[in-house]
LUMFITI-920341 format. One record per residue (C-alpha): residue number from 1; y, z negated, x negated. Coordinates in pm, 1 decimal, always signed. Each point is the difference from the previous one (the first is absolute). Layout:
<nukols>
(NUM (Y Z X)),
...
</nukols>
This chain:
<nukols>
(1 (-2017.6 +258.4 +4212.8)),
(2 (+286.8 +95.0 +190.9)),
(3 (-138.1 +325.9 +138.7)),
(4 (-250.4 -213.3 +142.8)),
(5 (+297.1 -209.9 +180.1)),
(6 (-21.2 -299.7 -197.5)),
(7 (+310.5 -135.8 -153.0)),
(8 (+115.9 -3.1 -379.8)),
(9 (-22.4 -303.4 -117.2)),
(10 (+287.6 -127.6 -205.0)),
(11 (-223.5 -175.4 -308.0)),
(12 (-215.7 +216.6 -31.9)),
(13 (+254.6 +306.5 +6.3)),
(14 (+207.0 -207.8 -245.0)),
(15 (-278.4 -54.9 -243.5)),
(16 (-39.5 +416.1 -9.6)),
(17 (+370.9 +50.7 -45.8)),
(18 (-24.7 -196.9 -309.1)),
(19 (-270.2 +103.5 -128.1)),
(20 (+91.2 +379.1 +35.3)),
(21 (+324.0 -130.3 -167.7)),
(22 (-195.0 -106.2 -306.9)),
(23 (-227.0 +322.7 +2.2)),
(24 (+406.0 +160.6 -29.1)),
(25 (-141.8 +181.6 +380.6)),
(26 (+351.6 -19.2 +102.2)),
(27 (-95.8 +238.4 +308.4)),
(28 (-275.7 -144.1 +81.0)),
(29 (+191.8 -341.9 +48.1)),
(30 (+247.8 +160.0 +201.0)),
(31 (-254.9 +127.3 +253.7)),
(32 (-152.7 -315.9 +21.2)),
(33 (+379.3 -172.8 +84.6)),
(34 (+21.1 +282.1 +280.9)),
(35 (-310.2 -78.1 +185.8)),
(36 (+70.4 -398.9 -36.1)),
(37 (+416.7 +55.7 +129.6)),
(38 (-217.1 +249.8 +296.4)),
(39 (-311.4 -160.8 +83.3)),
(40 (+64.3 -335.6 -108.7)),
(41 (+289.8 -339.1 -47.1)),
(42 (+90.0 +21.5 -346.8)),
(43 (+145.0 -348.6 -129.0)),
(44 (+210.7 -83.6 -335.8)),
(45 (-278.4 +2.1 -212.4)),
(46 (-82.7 +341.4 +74.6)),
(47 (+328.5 +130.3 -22.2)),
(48 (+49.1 -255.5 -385.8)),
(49 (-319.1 +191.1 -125.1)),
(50 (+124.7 +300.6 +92.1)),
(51 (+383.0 -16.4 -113.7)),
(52 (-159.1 -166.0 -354.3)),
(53 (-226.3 +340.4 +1.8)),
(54 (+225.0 +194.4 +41.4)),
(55 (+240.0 -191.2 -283.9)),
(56 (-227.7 +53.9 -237.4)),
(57 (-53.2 +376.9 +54.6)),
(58 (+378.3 +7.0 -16.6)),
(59 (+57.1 +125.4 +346.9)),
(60 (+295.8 -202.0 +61.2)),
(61 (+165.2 +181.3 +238.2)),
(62 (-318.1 +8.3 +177.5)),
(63 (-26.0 -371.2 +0.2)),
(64 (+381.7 -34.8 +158.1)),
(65 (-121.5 +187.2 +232.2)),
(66 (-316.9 -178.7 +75.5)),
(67 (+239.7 -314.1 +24.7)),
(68 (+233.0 +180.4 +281.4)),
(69 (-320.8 +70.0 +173.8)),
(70 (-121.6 -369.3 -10.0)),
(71 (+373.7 -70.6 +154.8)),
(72 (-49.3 +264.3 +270.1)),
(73 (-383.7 -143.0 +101.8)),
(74 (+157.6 -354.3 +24.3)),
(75 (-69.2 -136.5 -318.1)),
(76 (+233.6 -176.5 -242.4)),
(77 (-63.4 +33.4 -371.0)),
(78 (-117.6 -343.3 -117.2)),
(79 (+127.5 -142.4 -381.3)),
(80 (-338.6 +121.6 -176.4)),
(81 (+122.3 +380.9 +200.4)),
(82 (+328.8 -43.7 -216.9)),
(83 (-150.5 -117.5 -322.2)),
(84 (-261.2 +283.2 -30.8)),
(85 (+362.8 +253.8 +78.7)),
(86 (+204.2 -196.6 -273.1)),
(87 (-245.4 -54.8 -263.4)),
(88 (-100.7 +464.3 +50.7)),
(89 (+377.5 +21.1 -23.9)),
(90 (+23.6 -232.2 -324.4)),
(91 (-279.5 +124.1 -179.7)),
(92 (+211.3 +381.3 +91.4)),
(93 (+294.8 -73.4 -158.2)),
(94 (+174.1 -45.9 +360.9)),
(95 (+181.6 -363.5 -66.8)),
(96 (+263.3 +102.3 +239.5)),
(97 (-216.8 +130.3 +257.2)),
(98 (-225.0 -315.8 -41.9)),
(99 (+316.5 -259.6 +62.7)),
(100 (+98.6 +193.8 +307.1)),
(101 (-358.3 -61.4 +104.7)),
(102 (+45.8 -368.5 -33.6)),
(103 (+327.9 +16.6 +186.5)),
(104 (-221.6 +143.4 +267.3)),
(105 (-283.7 -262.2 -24.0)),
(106 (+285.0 -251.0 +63.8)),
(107 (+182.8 +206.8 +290.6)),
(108 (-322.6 -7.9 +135.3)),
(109 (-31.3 -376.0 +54.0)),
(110 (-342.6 +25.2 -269.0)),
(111 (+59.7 -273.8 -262.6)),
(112 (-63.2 +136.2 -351.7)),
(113 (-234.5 -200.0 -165.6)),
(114 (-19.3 -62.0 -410.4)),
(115 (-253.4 +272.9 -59.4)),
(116 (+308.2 +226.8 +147.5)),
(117 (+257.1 -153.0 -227.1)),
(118 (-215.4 +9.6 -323.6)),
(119 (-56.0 +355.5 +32.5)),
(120 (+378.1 +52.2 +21.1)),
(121 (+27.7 -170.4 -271.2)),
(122 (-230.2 +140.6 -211.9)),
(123 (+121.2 +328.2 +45.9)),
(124 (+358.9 -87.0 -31.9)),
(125 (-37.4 -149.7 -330.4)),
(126 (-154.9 +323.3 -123.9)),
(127 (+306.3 +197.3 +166.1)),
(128 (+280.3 -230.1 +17.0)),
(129 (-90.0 -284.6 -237.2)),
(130 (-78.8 -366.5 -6.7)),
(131 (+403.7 -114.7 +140.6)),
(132 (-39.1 +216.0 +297.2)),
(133 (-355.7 -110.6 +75.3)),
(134 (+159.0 -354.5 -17.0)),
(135 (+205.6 +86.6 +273.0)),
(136 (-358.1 +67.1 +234.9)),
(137 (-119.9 -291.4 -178.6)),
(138 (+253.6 -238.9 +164.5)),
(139 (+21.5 +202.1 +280.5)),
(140 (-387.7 -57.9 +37.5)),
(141 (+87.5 -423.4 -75.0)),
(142 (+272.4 +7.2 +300.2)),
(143 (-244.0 +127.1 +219.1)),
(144 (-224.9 -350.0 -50.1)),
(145 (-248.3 +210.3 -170.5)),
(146 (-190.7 -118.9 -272.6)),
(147 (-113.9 +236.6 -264.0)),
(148 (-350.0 -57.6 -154.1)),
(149 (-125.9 +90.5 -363.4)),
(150 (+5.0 +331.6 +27.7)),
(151 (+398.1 +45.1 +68.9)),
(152 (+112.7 -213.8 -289.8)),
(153 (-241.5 +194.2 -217.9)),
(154 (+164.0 +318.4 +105.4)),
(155 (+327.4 -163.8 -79.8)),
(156 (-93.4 -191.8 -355.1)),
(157 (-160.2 +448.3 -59.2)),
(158 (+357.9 +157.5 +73.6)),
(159 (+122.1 -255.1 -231.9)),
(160 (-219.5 +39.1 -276.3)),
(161 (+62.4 +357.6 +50.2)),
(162 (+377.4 -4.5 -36.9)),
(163 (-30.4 -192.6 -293.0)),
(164 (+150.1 -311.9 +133.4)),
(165 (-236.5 -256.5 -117.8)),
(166 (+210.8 -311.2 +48.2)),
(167 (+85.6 +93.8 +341.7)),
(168 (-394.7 +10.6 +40.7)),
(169 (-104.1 -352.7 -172.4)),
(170 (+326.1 -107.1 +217.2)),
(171 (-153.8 +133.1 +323.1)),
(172 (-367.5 -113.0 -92.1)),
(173 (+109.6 -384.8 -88.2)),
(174 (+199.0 -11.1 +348.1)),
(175 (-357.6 +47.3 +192.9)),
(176 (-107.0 -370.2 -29.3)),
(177 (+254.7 -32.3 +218.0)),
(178 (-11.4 +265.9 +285.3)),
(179 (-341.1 -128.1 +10.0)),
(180 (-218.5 +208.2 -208.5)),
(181 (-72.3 -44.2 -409.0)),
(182 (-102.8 +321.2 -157.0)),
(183 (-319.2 +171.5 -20.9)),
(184 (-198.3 +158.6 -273.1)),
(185 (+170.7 +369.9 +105.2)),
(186 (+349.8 -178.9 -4.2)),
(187 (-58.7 -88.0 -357.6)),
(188 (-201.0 +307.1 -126.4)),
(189 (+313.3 +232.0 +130.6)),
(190 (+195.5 -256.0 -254.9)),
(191 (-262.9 -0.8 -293.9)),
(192 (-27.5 +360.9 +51.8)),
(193 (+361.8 +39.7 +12.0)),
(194 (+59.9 -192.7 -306.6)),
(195 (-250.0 +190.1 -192.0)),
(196 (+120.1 +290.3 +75.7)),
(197 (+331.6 -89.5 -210.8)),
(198 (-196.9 -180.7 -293.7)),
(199 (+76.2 -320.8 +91.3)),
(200 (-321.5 -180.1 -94.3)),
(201 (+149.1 -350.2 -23.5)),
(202 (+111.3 +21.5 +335.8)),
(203 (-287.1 +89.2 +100.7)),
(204 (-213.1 -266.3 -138.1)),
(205 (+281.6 -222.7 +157.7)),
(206 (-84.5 +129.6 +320.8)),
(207 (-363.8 -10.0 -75.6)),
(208 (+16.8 -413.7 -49.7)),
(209 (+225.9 -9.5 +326.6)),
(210 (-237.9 +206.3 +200.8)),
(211 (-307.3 -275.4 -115.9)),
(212 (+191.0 -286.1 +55.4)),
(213 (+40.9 +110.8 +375.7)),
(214 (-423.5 +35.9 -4.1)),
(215 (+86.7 +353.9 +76.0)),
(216 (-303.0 +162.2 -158.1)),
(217 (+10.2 +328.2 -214.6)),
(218 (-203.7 +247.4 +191.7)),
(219 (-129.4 +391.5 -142.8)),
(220 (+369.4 +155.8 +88.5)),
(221 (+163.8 -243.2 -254.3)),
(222 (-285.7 +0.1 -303.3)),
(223 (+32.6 +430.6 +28.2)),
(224 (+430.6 -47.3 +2.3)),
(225 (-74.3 -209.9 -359.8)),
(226 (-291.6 +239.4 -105.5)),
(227 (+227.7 +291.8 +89.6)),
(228 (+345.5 -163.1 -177.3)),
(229 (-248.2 -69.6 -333.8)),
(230 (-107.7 +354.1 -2.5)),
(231 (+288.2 +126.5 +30.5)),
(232 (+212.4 -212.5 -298.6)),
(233 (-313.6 +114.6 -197.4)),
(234 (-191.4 -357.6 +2.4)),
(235 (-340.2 +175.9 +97.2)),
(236 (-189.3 -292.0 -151.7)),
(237 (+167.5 -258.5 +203.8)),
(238 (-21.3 +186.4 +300.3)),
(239 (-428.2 +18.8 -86.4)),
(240 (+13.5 -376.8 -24.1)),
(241 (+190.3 -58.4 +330.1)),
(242 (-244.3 +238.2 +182.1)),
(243 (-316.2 -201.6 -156.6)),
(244 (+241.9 -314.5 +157.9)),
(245 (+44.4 +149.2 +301.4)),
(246 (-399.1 +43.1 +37.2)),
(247 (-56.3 -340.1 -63.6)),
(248 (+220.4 -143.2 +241.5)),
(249 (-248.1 +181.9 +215.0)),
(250 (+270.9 +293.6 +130.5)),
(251 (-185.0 +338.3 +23.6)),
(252 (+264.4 +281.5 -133.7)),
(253 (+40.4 +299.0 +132.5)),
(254 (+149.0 +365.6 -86.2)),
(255 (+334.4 -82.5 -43.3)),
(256 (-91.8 -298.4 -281.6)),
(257 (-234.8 +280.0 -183.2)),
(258 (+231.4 +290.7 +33.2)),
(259 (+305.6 -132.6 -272.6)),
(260 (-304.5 -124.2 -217.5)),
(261 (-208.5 +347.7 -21.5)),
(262 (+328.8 +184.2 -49.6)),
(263 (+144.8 -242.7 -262.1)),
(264 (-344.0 +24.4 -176.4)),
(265 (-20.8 +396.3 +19.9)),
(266 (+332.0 +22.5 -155.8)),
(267 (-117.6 -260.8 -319.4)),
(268 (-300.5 +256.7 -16.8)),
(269 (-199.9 -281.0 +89.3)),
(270 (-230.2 +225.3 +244.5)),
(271 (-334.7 -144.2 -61.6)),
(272 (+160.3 -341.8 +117.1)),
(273 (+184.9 +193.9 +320.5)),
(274 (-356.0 +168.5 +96.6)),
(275 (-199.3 -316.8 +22.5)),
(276 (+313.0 -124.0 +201.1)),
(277 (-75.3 +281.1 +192.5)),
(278 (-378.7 -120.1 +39.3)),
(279 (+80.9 -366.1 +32.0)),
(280 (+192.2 +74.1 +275.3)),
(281 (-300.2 +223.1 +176.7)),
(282 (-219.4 -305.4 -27.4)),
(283 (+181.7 -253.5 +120.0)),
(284 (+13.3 +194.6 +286.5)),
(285 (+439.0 +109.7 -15.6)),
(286 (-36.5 +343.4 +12.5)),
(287 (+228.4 +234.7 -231.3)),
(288 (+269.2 +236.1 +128.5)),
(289 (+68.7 +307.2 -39.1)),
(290 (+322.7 -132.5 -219.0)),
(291 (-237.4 -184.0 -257.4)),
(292 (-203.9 +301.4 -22.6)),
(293 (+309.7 +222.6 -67.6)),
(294 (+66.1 -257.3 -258.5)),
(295 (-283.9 +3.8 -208.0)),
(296 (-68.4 +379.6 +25.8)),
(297 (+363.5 +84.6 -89.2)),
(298 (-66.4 -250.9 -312.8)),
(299 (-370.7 +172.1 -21.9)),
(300 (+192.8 +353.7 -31.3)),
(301 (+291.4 -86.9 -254.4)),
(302 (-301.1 -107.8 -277.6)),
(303 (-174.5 +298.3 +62.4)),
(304 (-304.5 -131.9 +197.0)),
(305 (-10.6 +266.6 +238.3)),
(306 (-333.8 -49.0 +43.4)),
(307 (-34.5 -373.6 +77.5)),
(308 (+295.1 +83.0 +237.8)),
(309 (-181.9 +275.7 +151.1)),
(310 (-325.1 -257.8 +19.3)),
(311 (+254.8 -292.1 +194.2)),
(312 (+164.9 +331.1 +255.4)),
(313 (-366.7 +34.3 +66.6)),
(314 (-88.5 -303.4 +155.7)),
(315 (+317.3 -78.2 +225.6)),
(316 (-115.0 +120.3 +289.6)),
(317 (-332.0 -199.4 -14.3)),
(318 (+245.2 -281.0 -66.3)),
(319 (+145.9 +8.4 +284.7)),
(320 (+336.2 +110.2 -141.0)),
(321 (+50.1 +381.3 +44.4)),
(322 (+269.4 +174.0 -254.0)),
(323 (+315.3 +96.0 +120.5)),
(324 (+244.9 +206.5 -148.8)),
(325 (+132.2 -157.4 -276.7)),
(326 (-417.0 -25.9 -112.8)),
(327 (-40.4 +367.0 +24.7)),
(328 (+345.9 +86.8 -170.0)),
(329 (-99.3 -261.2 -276.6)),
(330 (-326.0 +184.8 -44.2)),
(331 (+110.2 +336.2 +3.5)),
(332 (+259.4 -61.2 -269.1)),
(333 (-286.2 -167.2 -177.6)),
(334 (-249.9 +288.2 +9.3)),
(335 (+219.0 +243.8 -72.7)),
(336 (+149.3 -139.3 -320.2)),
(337 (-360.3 -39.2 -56.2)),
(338 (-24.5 +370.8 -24.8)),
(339 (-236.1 +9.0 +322.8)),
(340 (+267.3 +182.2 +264.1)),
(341 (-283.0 +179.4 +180.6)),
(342 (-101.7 -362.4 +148.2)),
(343 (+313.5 -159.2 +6.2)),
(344 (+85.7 +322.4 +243.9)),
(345 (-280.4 -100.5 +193.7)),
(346 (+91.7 -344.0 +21.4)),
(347 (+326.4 +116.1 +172.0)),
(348 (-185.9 +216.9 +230.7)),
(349 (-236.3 -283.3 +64.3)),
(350 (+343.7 -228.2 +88.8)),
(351 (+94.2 +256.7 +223.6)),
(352 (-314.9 +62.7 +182.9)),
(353 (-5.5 -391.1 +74.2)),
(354 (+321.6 -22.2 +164.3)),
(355 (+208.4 -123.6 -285.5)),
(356 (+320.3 +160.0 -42.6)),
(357 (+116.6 +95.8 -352.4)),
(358 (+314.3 -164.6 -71.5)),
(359 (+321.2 +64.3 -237.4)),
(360 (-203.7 -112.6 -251.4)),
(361 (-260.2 +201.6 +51.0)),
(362 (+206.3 +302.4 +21.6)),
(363 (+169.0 -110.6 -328.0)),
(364 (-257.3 -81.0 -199.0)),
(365 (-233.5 +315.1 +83.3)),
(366 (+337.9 +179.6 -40.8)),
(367 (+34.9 -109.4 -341.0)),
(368 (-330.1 -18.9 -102.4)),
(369 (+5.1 +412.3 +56.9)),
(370 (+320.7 +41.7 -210.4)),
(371 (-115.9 -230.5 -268.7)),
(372 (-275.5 +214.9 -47.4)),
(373 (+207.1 +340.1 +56.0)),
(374 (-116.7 +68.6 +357.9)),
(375 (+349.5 +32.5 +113.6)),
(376 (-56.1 +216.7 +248.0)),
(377 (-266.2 -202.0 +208.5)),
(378 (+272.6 -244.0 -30.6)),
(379 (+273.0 +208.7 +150.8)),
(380 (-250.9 +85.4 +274.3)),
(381 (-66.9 -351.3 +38.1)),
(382 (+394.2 -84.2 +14.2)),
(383 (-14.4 +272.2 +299.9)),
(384 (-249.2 -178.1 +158.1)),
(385 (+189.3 -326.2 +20.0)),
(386 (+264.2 +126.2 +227.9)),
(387 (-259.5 +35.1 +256.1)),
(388 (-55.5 -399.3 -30.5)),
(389 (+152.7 -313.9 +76.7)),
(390 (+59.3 -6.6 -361.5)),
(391 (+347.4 +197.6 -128.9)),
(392 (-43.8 +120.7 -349.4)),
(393 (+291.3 -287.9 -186.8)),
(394 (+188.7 +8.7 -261.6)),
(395 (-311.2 -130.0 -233.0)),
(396 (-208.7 +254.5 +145.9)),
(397 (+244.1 +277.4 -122.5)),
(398 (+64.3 -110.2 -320.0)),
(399 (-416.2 +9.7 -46.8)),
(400 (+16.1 +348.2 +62.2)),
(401 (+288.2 +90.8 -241.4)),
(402 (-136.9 -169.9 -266.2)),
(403 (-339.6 +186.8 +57.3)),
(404 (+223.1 +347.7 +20.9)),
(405 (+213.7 -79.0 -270.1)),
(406 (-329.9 -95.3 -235.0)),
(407 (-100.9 +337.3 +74.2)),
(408 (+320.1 +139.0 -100.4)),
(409 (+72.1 +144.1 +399.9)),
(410 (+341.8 -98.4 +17.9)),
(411 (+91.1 +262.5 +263.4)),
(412 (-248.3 -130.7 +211.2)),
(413 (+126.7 -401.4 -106.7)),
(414 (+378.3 +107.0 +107.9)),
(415 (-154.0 +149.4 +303.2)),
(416 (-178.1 -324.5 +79.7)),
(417 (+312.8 -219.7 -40.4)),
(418 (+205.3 +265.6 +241.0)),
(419 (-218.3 -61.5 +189.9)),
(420 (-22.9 -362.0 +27.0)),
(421 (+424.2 +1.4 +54.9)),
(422 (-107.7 +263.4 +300.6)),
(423 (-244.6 -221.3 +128.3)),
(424 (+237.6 -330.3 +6.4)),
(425 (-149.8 -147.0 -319.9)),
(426 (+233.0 -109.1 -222.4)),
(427 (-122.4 +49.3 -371.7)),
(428 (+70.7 -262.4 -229.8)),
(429 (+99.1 -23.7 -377.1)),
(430 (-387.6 +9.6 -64.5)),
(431 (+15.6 +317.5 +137.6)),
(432 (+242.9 +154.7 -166.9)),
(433 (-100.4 -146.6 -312.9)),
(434 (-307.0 +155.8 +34.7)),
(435 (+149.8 +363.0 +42.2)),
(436 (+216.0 -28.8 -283.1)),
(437 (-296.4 -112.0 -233.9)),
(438 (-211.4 +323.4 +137.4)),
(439 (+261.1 +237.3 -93.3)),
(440 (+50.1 -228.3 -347.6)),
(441 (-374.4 +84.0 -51.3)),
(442 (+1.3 +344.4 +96.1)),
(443 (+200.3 +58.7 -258.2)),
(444 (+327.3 +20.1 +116.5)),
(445 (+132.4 -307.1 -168.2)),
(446 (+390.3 +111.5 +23.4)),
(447 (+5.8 +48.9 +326.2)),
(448 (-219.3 -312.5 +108.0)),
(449 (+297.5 -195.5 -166.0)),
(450 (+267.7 +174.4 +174.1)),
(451 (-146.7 -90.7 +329.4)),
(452 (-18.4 -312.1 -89.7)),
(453 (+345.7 -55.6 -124.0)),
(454 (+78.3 +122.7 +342.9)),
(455 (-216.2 -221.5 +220.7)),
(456 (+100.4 -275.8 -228.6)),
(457 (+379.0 +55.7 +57.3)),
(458 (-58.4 +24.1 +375.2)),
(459 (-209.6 -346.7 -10.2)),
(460 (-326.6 +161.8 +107.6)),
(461 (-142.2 -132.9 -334.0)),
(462 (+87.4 -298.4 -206.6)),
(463 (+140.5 +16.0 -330.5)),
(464 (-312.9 -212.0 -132.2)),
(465 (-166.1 +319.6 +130.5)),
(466 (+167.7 +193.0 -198.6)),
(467 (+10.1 -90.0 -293.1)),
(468 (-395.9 -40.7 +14.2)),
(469 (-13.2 +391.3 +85.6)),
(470 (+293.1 +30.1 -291.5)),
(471 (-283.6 -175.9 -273.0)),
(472 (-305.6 +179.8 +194.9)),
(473 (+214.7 +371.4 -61.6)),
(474 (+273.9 -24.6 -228.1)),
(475 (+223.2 +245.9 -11.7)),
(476 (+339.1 +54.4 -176.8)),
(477 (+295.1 +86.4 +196.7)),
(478 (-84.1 -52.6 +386.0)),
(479 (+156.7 -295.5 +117.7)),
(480 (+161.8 +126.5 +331.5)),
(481 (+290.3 -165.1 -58.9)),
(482 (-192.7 -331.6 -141.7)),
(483 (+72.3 -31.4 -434.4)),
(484 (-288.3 -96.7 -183.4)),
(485 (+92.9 -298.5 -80.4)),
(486 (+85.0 -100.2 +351.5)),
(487 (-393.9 +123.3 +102.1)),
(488 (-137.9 -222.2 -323.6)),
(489 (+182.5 -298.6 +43.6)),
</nukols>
């Protein structure tokens, strides 16, 4: 267009700079900026889609810049410029940075508005807690602003939060009169709350409050009860509340099924969990890939492999591809099913798809190759984790002496733990536990206990420790300094 002489137009240049935003073309929507600030009149909106873009990429710096630019062209950052700056800054971490952003907004004659105060707010409570977000709060009031819903919610949440539930029925029974009355999310962040700390009396309290105000249970507060039952181990009540909840004509979705097919996996109840699973497909609430985990995890620990392998089949037709916690779940399974060649492939599959392995995966593989005296694969594999994101830890470690130590390698076990002091990993009493047990088992009882006696008089082991390795090798006369008695008592 503009090699033809025609002008950029603003909308339609602001329509591709968000766009390429949301495609993450982050050069692409800087080119397009160019050509509108050179061959066209960008306005505010252009340069608010672009600062937000460039938020969300976090390319802050690039976005102060942006906002010197605007200054230099002749524009003045309006209040939604500011908000999109202070709520990138909040969401960061950068409280400090996000205040001397409002002191700007102010210096700059642009009114801040309660969207700008409730993010402040929000993120000061999760930095600062709920006394100095009262401080914006009034602050906010002096100002002749009035906050809406979603800024006493935030509020009655911090409180909740910090545990100061009187402070929060307080705060919610003072709304009538700043003009509001509570919602249904003011009084699930209480029911939840309460819950949360067993208090199911207060809750049903709250329950008879909330439908004496006509304020109408919606999905959110049936799956906080569902979830609260589940959890104190009511799992028939929690059945009986979902058939409720149906009837009252409220359509639940994955976070109401997720606390019931996990309490039922864990009763052993799987049939029940599975057509859970099913009932859910049909009335059209799709699974995720956390109910899936769920009931293949469940499949795996009663040794249906194969009815896990049949549900792992079908996820992708689904529509609910397997992530990594699927495939490590699986691969554990397959292998303690004695079938490693296809559990290896699984992990090759994971990795040909674009899925990462994780710790887990490292770990479990890791010890799934020691368990069944592979130790060396395992130590290659350990190797292979410092090329990762993933830093062999502590557990890690203590895998692989156990594996060496089964074998009776205890050179190679003491050279393991030097090495995890030389790499910055600080063993724990696990892993010295474990070295003194492989020497115990080698055969050199004596001087297993004398390094024990050692450790345990430098407190790198506990006495309970020791006197388990005292009953698991007794010998007479090695105390290190510790009587008998002292060791048994």
């Amino acid at each position: 267009m503009v090699n033809l002489g025609h002008r950029a137009d603003v909308i339609l240049c602001t329509k591709l700079i968000k766009g390429f935003f949301n495609s993450k073309c982050v050069d692409k929507a800087v080119k397009v900026m160019k050509i509108l600030e050179r061959y066209g009149e960008p306005d505010i909106f252009a340069y608010n889609a672009f600062i937000s873009g460039l938020c969300k990429m976090n390319q802050i710096d690039s976005a102060n810049q942006v906002l010197s630019s605007m200054r230099a062209r002749g524009f003045s950052p309006d209040v939604v410029t500011y908000n999109i700056m202070i709520g990138s800054l909040c969401n960061r971490g950068k409280l400090d940075l996000a205040k001397k952003m409002l002191d700007q907004l102010i210096e700059d004659n642009c009114q801040p508005t309660v969207i700008t105060y409730t993010i402040l707010i929000e993120a000061t409570i999760l930095e600062g807690g709920t006394s100095e977000a009262m401080k914006l709060f009034d602050e906010m009031l002096l100002r002749g602003l009035q906050p809406d819903m979603y800024t006493y919610n935030t509020i009655i949440r911090g409180m909740c939060r910090e545990g100061l539930m009187d402070e929060a029925f307080e705060f919610v029974r003072s709304l009538t009169s700043r003009g509001c009355k509570p919602d249904v999310i003011s009084y699930n962040i209480l029911l939840r709350a309460l819950l949360n700390q067993g208090k199911w009396a207060d809750g049903e309290k709250l329950m008879i409050e909330m439908f004496s105000t006509e304020c109408e249970p919606n999905v959110v507060t049936y799956s906080i009860l569902i979830s609260a039952l589940c959890r104190d181990g009511q799992l028939d009540e929690a059945i009986n509340l979902l058939k409720i909840m149906l009837d009252e004509g409220l359509t639940p979705d994955t976070y109401t099924y997720d606390p019931l097919i996990s309490a039922l996996c864990k009763e052993g109840r799987l049939d029940l969990a599975i057509s859970f699973l099913d009932y859910m497909i049909s009335s059209g609430c799709f699974p995720d890939i956390v109910n899936y985990n769920t009931i293949l995890s469940a499949l795996c620990k009663n040794g249906n492999a194969d009815e896990a392998l049949e549900v792992f089949g079908k996820l992708a037709e689904n529509g609910c591809p397997p992530d990594v916690s699927t495939y490590n779940t699986m691969v554990s399974a397959l292998w303690n099913h004695g079938d490693r060649s296809r559990a290896l492939m699984l992990v090759s599959e994971m990795i040909y798809k674009g899925i990462s392995p994780d710790e887990i995966t490292y770990n479990s593989l890791i010890s799934c190759l020691c368990r069944d005296g592979m130790v060396d694969r395992a130590i290659e594999l350990l190797g292979d984790m410092k090329n990762t994101e993933f830093l062999p830890t502590v557990v890690t470690y203590n895998i692989v002496l156990l594996g060496l130590c089964k074998a009776r390698r205890i050179d190679d076990a003491i050279a393991i733990l030097a090495e995890m002091v030389r790499k910055g990993c600080q063993p724990n009493e696990t892993s010295y536990v474990l070295i003194i047990e492989g020497i115990g088992f080698a055969g050199w009882r004596v001087e297993a206990m004398e390094l024990a006696n050692t450790l345990c008089k430098k407190n790198v082991i506990s006495v309970q420790s020791l006197r388990r390795l005292n009953r698991t090798f007794p010998v007479s006369n090695v105390y290190g300094g510790f009587t008998k008695i002292e060791i048994e008592s």
